[in-house]
N, C-alpha and C positions, 0 to 999 in steps of 0.2 A: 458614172451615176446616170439615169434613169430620170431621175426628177426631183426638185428639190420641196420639199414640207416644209413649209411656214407654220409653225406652233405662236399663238399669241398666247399672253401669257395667264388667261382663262380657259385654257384648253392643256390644261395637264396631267392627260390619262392616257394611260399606253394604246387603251383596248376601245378608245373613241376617237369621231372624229377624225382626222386625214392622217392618224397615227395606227388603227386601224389595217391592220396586214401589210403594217410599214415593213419593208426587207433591208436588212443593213447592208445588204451587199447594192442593194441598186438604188436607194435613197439618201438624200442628204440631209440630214434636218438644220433650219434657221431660224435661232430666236433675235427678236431685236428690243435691247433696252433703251428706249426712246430717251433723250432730253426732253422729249414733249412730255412724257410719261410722269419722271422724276422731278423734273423744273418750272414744267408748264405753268401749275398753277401752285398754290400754298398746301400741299398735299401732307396728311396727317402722318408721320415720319415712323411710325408702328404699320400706317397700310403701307408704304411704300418698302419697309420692309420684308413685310409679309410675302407679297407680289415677288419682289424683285430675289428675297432667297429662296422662296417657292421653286419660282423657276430655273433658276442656277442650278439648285439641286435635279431638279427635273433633269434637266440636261445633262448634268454628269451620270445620274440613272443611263441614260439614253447613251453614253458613253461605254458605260460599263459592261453593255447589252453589244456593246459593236459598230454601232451609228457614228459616222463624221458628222461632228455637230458644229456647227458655226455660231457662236454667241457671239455677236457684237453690239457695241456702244454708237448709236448714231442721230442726231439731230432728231428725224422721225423715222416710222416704220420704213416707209419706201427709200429713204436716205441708207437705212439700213441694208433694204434687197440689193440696194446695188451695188453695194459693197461686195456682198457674197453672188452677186451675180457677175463682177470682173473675175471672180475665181474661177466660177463655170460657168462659161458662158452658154446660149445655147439649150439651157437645161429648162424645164417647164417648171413654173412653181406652182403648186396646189396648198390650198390650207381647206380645212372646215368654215363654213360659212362663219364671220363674225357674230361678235355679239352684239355689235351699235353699228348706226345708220353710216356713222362716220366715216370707220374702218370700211366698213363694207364695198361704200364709194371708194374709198383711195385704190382698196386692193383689184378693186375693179377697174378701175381708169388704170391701175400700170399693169392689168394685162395678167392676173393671177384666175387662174383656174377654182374653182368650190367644189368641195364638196358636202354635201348633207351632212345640217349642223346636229347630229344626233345626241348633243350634250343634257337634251331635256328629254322626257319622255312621250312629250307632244310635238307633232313633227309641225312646222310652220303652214303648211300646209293643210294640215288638220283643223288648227287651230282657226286659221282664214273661214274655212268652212262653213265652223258652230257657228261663228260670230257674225259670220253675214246673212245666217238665219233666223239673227237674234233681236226684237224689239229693246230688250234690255238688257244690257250684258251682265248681268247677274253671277258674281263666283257660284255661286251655291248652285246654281242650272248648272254651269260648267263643272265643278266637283261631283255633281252626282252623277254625272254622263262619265267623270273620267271612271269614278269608284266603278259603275257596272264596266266599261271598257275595261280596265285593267284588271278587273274582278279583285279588286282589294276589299277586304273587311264583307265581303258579299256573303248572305245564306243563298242560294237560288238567285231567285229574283230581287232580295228585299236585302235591305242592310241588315249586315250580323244588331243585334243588339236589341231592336228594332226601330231605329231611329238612323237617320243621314247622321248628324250632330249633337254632339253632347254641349255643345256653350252653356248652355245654362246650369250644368253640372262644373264647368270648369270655370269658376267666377270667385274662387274666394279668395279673402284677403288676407294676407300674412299673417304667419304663424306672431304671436306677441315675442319670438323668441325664434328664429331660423336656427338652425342649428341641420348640415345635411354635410352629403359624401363629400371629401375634399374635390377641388380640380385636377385634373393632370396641369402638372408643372414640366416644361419642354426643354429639355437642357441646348444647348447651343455648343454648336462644331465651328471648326474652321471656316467654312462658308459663312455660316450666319453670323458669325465674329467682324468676319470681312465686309459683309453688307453693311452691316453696323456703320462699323470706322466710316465708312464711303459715306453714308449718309450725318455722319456727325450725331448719333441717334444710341440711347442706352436700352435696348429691346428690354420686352416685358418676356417672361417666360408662359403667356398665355399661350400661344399661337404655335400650333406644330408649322414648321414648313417641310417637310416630307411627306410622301403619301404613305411611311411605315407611323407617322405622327398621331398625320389625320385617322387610320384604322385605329390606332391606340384613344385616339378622341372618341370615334364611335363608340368603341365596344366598353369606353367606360361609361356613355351615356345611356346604354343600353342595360349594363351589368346595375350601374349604378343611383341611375336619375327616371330611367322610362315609365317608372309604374307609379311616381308621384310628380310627372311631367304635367298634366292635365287640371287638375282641381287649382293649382298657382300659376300656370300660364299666365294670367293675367295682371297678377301679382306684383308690387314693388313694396321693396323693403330697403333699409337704409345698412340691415344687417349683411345682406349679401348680395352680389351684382350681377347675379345672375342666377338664384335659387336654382330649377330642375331643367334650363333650360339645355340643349343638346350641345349646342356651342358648334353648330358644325356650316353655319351656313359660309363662311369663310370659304371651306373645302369644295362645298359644292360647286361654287361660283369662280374658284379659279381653277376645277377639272380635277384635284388631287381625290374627288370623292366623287361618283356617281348616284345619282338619284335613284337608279334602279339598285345598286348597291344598297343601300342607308333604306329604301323600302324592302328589299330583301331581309335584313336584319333586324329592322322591326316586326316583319311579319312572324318570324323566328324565335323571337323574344315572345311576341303575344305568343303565338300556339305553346309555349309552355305551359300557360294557365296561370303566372305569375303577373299579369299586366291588366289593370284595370281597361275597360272597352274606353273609358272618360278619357284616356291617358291615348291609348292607341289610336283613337279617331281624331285625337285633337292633334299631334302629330302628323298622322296620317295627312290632314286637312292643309297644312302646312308643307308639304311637299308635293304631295299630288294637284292641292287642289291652287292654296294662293301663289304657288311659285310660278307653276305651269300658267297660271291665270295671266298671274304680270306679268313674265314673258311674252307670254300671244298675245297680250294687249299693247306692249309695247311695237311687236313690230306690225297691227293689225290698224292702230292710230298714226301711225306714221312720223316721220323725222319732225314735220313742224307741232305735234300736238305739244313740246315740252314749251312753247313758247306763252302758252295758253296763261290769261288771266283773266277770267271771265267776272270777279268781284272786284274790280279796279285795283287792288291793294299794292299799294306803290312806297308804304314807308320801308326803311330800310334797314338792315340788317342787325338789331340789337347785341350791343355790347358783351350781353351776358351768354350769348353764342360761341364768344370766342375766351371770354375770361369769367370762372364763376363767382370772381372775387366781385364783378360788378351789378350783383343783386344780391338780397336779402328774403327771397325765397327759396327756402329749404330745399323744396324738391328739382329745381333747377341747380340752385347749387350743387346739390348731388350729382345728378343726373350730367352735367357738363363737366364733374370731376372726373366721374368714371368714363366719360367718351376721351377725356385728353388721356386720363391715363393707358387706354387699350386700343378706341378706337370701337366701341361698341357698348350699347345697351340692348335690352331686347325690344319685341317690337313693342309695347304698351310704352314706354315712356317714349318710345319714339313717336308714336300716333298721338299720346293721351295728353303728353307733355309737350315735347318739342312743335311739332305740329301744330297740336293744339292751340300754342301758346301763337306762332307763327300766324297761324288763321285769326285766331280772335281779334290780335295787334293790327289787321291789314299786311304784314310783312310782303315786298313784292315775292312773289311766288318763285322766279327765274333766281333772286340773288338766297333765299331758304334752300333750295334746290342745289344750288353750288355748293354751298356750304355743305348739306348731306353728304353730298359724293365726295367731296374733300377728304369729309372728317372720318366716315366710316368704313371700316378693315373689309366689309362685303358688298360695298357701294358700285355696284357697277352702273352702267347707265342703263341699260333697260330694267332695273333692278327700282331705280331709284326715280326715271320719270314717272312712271304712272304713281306709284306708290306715295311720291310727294305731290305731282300735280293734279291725279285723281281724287287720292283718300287723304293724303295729309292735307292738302288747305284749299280741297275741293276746286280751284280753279279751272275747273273745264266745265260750271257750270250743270254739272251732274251728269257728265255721260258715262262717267265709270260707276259713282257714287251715287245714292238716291237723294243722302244726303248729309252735309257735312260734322265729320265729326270733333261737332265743339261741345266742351261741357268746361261746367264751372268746380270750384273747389272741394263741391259734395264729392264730387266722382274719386278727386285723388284721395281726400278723406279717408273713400270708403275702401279704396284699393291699397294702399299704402300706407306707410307709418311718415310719410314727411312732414303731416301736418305739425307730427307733435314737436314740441317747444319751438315752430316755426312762430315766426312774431305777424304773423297774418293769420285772420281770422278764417277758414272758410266757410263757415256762415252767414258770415258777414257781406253786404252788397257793399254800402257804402262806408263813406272815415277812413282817418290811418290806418286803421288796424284789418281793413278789409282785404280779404283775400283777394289779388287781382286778376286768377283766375275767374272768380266770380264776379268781380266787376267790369272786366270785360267780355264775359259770357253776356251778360244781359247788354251791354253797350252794342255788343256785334250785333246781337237778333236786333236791336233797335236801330242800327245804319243798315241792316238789308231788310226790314220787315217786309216791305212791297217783293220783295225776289220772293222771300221765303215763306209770308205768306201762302203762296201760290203752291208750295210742296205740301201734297197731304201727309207727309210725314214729318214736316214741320211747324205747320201752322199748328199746333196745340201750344209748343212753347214761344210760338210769337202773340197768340192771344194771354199768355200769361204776363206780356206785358203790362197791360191794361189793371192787374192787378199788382203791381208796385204803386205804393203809394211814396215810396222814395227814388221817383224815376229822375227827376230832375235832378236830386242831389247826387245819385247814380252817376249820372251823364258827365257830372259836372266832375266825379272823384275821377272816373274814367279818364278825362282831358289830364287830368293832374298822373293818373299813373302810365298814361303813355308817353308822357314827355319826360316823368322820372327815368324810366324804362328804358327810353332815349340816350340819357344820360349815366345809366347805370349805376342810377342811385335808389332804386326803387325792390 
């Protein structure tokens, strides 16, 4: 052998990445399933599945193609190499760059070779580029540079359609009645059986772990969902858990799927003529634009930006995070049902809810932030820093974000069906019956009005203070549903 390929276990595609004009005759491949990995921290036993039969299967692919693959079980990564390094000694190891600052360092201090992490479509270096010519790092500047760079959705010069973005076309609220294509349901082999047992864990049949899965996941999102993906993007409904969304970001982010892949067959799908432009772009916008975005921003902010808490917020990690039995709001109830049961919602409840709710409370940002990655099936870490400590609860003081996204009860009201027969008003600021979404929307603009003030994008709802005339009583409910909230009685 020639050299030995470290495959981590977000790098699982034949035709990327240090796997790339791999030759069975002169390479080794080694994967390693950490203890750090599976043990390390309280990790959501549906993602650790996902991952852990992802890759096995990967490997035995890689088997059956003619590869010596070395899987082993080891404390950590590098505990791991050196296991498969007493076999060959000698041999060079290469992997694709990682994906966190972490890994990156280890693999580096024990002496592993990179090469070009080509798993996004923005090479890291590109990316460096835009952003250090940028006064404000704006997606929407970066998405319209990627669309004419990649000539996606392009006439000429100008966007197909005649517009970068449809959002405002893609903003409605649930049907009174979802009713849409079933899911694929994933049946389970020997492997995934095996992973199971090991983890003490009763899998869900959401989640392909193959990459013959994940193509069956596409092309039913495509066949099935793509042309009314766009108008309910935004959407939460209590009837289904995940209305037209693609369900694919799992794939992308552990390598079973390619980005240029999944934009190849949407572009495929739209030229039929079957695919509204609302639908295509709002997608589109989501692969090209916010993926690639939080990527570069991740490794263009650096290892310490996840530390950031720029609004002090230091209370600590609410109850109703980890049990939804310990509140009495509907839409969290919900919403932390369906993360225990799969390990995923989409992104609005994740911004509009969890976040949301994280930001208005003070939550410390570092312990909201673990909890993410813990709990969610696509949670990687570059995935998960900027996206929680940028846009979920603003803590970097606005260098991702212009500005933060907090709202009160109206919003879920108007996106979702959770309110109904919820025993909170959201209407209502203050009393029992008050929404605490909206009693802590006005509490928060009222503990940072001096920051936020100062944001031209904020100062109209901190001068809406001044017209409560139940500010005090506000302030005073607020004190009482935080410490409910606390307690998980709230």
């Amino acid at each position: 052998m020639k050299r030995i390929i470290y495959i981590p276990f977000d790098h699982l595609h034949r035709k990327f990445g240090a796997l790339k004009g791999a030759n069975p005759q002169a390479d080794l491949i080694a994967l390693v399933e950490s203890a750090r990995m599976t043990t390390g921290r309280n990790w959501h036993k549906e993602r650790l599945f996902f991952l852990i039969s992802s890759a096995r299967h990967f490997a035995r692919s890689l088997e059956e193609e003619g590869f010596t693959v070395e899987y082993v079980k080891a404390a950590t990564t590098i505990d791991g190499l050196k296991i498969i390094e007493k076999k060959y000694p000698i041999i060079p190891i290469f992997c694709a760059e990682p994906s966190s600052f972490r890994q990156y360092e280890a693999l580096k201090n024990y002496g592993v070779s990179f090469i070009d992490n080509d798993f996004f479509l923005t090479p890291r270096p590109l990316f460096q580029s835009w952003a250090s010519e940028q006064k404000n790092y704006l997606m929407e500047s970066f998405y319209r540079k990627q669309r004419v760079r990649l000539g996606i959705l392009m006439d000429g010069k100008e966007p197909m359609g005649g517009a970068w973005n449809f959002d405002k076309e893609n903003r409605l609220p649930p049907p009174k009645k979802y009713e849409g294509p079933p899911y694929l349901e994933h049946s389970r082999d020997e492997i995934d059986k095996q992973v199971a047992a090991e983890l003490g864990h009763t899998s869900t049949t959401t989640w392909a772990t193959t990459r013959k899965g994940a193509l069956a996941q596409m092309k039913n999102f495509f066949d099935n969902h793509f042309a009314d993906f766009g108008p309910l993007e935004d959407a939460m409904t209590s009837d289904n858990w995940a209305l037209h969304h693609s369900l694919l970001s799992p794939y992308l982010n552990n390598g079973l799927l390619h980005a240029s892949e999944v934009i190849d067959a949407a572009m495929k799908a739209f030229q039929t003529g079957s695919i509204p432009i609302e639908s295509a772009e709002g997608f589109v916008r989501q692969i090209i634009g916010w993926r690639e975005y939080v990527n570069g921003m991740y490794w263009f902010l650096g290892p310490d930006y996840r530390e950031n808490n720029q609004l002090n917020a230091n209370r600590t990690l609410l109850p109703l995070f980890i049990d939804p039995d310990k509140t009495s709001m509907n839409c969290m109830k919900e919403t932390v049902t369906d993360i225990n049961e799969r390990g995923w919602v989409h992104h609005i409840p994740r911004l509009m809810l969890l976040s949301n709710l994280a930001l208005i409370t003070g939550t410390n940002p570092q312990e909201f932030l673990d909890w993410m990655r813990e709990e969610f099936i696509d949670a990687s870490e570059w995935v998960m820093v900027p996206n929680v400590i940028g846009m979920g609860v603003h803590a970097d003081g606005g260098l991702m974000m212009t500005k933060p996204y907090a709202a009160g009860g109206a919003y879920i009201s108007r996106m979702s069906n959770y309110c109904k027969g919820c025993v909170y008003d959201p209407k209502a600021r203050a009393g029992e019956n008050a929404c605490p979404f909206t009693t802590l929307y006005w509490d928060f603009l009222d503990r940072h009005k001096e920051t936020f003030i100062k944001n031209h994008r904020m100062s109209q709802q901190v001068f809406g203070l001044n017209r409560l005339k139940d500010l005090p009583e506000l302030k005073m409910r607020a004190q009482e549903v935080l410490a409910g909230l606390a307690l998980g009685q709230i």
